[in-house]
PDB file as gemmi writes it, atoms N, CA and C in Angstrom:
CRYST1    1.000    1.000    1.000  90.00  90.00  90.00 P 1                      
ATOM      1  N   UNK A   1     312.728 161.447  90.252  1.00  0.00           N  
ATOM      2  CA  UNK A   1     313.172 162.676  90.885  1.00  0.00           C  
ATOM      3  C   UNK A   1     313.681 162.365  92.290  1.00  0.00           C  
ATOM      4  N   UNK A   2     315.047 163.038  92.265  1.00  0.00           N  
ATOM      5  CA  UNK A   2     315.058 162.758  94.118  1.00  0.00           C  
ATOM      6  C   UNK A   2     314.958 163.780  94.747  1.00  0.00           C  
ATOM      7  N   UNK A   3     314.540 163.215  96.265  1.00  0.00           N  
ATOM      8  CA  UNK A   3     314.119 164.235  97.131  1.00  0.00           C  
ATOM      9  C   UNK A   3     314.963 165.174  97.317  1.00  0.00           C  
ATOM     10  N   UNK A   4     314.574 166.423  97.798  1.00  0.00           N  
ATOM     11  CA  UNK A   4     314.923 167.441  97.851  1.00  0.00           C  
ATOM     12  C   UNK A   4     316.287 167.410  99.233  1.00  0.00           C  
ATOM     13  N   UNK A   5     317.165 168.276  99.233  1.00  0.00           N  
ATOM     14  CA  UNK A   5     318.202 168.335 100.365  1.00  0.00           C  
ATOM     15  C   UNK A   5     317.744 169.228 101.217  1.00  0.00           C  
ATOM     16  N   UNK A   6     317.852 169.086 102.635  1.00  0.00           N  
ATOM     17  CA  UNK A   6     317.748 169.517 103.494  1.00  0.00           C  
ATOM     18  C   UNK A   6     318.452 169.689 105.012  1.00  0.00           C  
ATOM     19  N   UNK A   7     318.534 171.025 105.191  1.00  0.00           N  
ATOM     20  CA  UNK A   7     319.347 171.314 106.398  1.00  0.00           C  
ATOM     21  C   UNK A   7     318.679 171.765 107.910  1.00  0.00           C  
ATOM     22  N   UNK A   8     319.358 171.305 108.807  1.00  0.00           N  
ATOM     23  CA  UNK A   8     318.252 171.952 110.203  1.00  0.00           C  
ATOM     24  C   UNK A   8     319.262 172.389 110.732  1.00  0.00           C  
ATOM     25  N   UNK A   9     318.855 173.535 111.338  1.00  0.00           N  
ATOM     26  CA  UNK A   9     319.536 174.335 112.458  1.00  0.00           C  
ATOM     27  C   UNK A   9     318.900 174.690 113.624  1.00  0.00           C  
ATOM     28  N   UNK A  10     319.559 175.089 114.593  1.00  0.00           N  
ATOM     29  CA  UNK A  10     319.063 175.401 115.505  1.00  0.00           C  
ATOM     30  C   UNK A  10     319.905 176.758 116.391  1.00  0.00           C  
ATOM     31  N   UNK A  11     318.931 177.151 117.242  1.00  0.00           N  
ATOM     32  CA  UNK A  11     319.714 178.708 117.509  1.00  0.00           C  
ATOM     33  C   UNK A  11     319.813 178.747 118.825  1.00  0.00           C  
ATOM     34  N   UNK A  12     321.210 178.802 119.239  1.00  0.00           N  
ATOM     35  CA  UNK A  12     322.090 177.875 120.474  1.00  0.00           C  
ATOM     36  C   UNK A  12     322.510 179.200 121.367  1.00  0.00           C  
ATOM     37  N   UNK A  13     321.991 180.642 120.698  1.00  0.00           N  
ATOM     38  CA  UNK A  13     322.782 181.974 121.536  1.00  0.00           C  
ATOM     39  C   UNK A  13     321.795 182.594 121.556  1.00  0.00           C  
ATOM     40  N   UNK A  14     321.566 183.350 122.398  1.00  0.00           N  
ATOM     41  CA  UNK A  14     320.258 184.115 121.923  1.00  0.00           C  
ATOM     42  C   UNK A  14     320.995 185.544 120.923  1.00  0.00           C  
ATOM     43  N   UNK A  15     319.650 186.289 120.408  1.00  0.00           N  
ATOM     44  CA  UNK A  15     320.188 187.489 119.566  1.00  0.00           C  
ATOM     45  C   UNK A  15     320.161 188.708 120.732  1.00  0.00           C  
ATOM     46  N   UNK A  16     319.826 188.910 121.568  1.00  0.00           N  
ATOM     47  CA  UNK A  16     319.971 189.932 122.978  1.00  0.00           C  
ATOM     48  C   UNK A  16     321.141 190.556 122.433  1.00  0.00           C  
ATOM     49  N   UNK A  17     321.441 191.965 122.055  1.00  0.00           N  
ATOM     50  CA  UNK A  17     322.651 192.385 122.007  1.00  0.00           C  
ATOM     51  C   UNK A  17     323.554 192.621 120.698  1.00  0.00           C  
ATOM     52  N   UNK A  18     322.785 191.551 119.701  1.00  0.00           N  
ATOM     53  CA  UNK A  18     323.077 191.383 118.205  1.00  0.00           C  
ATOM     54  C   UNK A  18     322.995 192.414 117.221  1.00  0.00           C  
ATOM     55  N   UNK A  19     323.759 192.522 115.641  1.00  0.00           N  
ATOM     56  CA  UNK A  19     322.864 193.723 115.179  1.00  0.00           C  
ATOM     57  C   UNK A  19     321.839 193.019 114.361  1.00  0.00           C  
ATOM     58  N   UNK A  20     321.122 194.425 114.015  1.00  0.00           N  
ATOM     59  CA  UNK A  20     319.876 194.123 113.843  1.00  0.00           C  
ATOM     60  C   UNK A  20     319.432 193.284 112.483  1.00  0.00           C  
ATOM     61  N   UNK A  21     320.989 193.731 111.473  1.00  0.00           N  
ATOM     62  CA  UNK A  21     320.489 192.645 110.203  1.00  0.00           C  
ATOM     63  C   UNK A  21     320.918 191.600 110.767  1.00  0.00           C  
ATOM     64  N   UNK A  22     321.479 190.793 112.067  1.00  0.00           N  
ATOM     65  CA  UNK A  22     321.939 188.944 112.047  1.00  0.00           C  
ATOM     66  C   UNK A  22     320.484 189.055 112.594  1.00  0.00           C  
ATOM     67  N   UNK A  23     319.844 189.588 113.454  1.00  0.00           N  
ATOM     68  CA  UNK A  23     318.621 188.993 114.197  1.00  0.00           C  
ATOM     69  C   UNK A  23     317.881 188.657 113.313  1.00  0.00           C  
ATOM     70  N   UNK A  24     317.348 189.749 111.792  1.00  0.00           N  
ATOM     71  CA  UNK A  24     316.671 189.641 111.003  1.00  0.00           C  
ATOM     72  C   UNK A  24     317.409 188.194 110.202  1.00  0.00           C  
ATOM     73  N   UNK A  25     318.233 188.171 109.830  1.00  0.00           N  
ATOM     74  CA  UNK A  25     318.723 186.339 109.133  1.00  0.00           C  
ATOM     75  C   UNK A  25     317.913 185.428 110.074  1.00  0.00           C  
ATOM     76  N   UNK A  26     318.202 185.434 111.276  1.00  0.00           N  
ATOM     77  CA  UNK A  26     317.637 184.342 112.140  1.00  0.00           C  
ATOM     78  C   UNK A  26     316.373 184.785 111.926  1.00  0.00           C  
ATOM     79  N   UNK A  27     315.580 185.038 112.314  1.00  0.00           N  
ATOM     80  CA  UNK A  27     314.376 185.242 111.867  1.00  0.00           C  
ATOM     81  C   UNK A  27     313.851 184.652 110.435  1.00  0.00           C  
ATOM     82  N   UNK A  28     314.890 185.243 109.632  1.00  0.00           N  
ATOM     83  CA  UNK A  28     314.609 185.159 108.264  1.00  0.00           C  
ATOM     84  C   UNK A  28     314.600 183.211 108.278  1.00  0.00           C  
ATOM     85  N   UNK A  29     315.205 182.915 108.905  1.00  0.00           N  
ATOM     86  CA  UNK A  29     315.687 181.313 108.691  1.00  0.00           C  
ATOM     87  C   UNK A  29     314.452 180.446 109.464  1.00  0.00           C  
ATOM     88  N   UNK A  30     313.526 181.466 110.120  1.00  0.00           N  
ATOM     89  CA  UNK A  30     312.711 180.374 110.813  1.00  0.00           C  
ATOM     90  C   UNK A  30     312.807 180.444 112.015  1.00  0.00           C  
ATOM     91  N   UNK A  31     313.696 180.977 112.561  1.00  0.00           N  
ATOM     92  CA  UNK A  31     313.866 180.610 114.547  1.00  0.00           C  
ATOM     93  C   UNK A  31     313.806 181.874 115.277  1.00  0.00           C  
ATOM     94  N   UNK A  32     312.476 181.340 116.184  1.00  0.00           N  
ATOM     95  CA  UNK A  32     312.038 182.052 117.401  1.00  0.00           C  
ATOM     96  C   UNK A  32     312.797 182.690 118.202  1.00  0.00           C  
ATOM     97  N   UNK A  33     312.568 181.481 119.062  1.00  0.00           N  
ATOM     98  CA  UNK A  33     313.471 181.460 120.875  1.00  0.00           C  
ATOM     99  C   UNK A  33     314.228 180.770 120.798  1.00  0.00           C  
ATOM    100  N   UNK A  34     315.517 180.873 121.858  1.00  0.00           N  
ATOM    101  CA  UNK A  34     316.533 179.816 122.050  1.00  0.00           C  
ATOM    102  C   UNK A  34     316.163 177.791 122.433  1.00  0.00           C  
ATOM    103  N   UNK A  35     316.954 177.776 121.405  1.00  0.00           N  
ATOM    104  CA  UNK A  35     316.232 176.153 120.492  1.00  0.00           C  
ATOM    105  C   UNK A  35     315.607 175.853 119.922  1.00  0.00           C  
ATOM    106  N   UNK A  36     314.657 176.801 119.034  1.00  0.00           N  
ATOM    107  CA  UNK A  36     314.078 176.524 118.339  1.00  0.00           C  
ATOM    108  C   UNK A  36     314.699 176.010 116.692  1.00  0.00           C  
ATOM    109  N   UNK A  37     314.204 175.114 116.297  1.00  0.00           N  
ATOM    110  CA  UNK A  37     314.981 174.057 115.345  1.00  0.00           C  
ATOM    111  C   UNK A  37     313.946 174.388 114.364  1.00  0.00           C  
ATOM    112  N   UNK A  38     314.703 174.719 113.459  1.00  0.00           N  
ATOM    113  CA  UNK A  38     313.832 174.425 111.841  1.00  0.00           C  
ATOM    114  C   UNK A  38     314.392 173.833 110.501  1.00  0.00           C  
ATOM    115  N   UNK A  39     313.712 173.253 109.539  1.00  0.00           N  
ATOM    116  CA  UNK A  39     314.208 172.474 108.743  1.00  0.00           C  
ATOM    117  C   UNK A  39     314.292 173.311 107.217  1.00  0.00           C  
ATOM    118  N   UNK A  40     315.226 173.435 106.585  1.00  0.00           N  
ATOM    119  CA  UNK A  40     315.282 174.258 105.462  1.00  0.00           C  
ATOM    120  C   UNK A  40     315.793 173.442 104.421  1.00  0.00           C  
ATOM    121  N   UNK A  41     315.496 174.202 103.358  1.00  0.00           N  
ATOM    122  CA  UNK A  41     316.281 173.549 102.069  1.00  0.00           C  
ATOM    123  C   UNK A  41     317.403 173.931 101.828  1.00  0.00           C  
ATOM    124  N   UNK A  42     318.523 172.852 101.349  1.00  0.00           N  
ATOM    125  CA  UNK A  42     319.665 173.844 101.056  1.00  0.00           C  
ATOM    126  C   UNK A  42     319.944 174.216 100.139  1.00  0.00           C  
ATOM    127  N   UNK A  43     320.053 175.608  99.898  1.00  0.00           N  
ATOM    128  CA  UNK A  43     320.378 176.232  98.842  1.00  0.00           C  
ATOM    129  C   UNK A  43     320.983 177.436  99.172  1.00  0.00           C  
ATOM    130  N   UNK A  44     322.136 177.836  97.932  1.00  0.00           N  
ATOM    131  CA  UNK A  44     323.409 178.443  98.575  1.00  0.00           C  
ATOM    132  C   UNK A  44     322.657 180.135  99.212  1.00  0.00           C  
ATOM    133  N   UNK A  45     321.272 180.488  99.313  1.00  0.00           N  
ATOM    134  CA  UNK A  45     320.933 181.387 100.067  1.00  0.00           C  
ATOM    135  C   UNK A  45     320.838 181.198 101.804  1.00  0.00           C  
ATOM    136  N   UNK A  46     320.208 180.026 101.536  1.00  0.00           N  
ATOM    137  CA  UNK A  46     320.201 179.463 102.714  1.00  0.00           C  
ATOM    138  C   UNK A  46     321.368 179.072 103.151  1.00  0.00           C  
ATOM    139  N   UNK A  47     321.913 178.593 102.788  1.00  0.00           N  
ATOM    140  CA  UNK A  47     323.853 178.271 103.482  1.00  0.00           C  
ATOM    141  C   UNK A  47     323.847 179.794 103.630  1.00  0.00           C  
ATOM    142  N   UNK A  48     324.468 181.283 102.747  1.00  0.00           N  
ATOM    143  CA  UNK A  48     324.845 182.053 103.044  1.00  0.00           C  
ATOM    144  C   UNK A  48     324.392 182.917 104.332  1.00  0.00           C  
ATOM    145  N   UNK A  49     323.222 182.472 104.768  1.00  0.00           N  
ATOM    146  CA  UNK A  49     322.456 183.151 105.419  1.00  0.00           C  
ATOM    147  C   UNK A  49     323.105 182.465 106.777  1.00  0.00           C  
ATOM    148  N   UNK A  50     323.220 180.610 106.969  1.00  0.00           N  
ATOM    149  CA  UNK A  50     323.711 180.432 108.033  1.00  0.00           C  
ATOM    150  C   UNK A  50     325.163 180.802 108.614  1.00  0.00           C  
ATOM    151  N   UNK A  51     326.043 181.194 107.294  1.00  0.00           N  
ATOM    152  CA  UNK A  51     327.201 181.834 107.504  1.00  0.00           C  
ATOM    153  C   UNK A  51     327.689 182.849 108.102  1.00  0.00           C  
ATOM    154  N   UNK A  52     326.577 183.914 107.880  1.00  0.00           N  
ATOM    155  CA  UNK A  52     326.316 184.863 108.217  1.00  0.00           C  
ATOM    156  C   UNK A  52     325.849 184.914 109.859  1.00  0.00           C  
ATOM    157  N   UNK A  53     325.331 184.228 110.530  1.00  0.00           N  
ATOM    158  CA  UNK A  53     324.881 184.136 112.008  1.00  0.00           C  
ATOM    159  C   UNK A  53     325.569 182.544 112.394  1.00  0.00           C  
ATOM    160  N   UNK A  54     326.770 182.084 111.997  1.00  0.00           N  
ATOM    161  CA  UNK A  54     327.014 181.280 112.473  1.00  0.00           C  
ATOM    162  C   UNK A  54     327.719 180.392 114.160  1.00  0.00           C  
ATOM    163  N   UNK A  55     327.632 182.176 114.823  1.00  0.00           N  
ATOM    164  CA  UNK A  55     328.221 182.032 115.575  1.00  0.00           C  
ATOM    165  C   UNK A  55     326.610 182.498 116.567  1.00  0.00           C  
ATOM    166  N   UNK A  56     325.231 182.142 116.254  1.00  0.00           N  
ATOM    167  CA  UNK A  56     324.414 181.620 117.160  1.00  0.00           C  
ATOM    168  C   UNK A  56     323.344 180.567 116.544  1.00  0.00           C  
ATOM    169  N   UNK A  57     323.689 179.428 115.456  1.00  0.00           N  
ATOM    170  CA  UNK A  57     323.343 178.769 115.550  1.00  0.00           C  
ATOM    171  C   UNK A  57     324.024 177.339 115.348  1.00  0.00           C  
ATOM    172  N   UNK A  58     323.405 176.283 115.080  1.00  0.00           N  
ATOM    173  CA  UNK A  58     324.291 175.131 115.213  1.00  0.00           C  
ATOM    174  C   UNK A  58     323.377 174.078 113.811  1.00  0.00           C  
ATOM    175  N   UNK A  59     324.349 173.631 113.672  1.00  0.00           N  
ATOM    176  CA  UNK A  59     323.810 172.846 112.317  1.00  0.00           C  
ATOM    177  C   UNK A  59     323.727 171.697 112.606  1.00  0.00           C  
ATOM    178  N   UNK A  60     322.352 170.920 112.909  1.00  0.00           N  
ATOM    179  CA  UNK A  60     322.174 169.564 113.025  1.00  0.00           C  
ATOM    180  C   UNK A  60     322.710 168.598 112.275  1.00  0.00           C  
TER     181      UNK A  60                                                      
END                                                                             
């Protein structure tokens, strides 16, 4: 079996000002405060989700 794929992001804008379903994605994805980095699996929910707030986080 091979290991599983995995993606990290990190959240480079803050949500101050955002609407309220992108804050909830970020959230949903794992991240706090500005820089906080988390490691996910990829799967096309998870891609869609970073698509969706891609303009406050950054893909390691």
């Amino acid at each position: 079996m091979s290991e599983k794929k995995t993606v990290t992001v990190k959240l480079v804008r803050s949500v101050i000002g955002t609407r309220h379903d992108h804050r909830d994605t970020v959230r949903g994805l794992g991240l706090r405060r500005l820089n906080s980095v988390a490691v996910l699996e990829d799967t096309p929910a998870v891609r869609g989700m970073i698509n969706k707030v891609s303009y406050l986080i950054q893909v390691i």
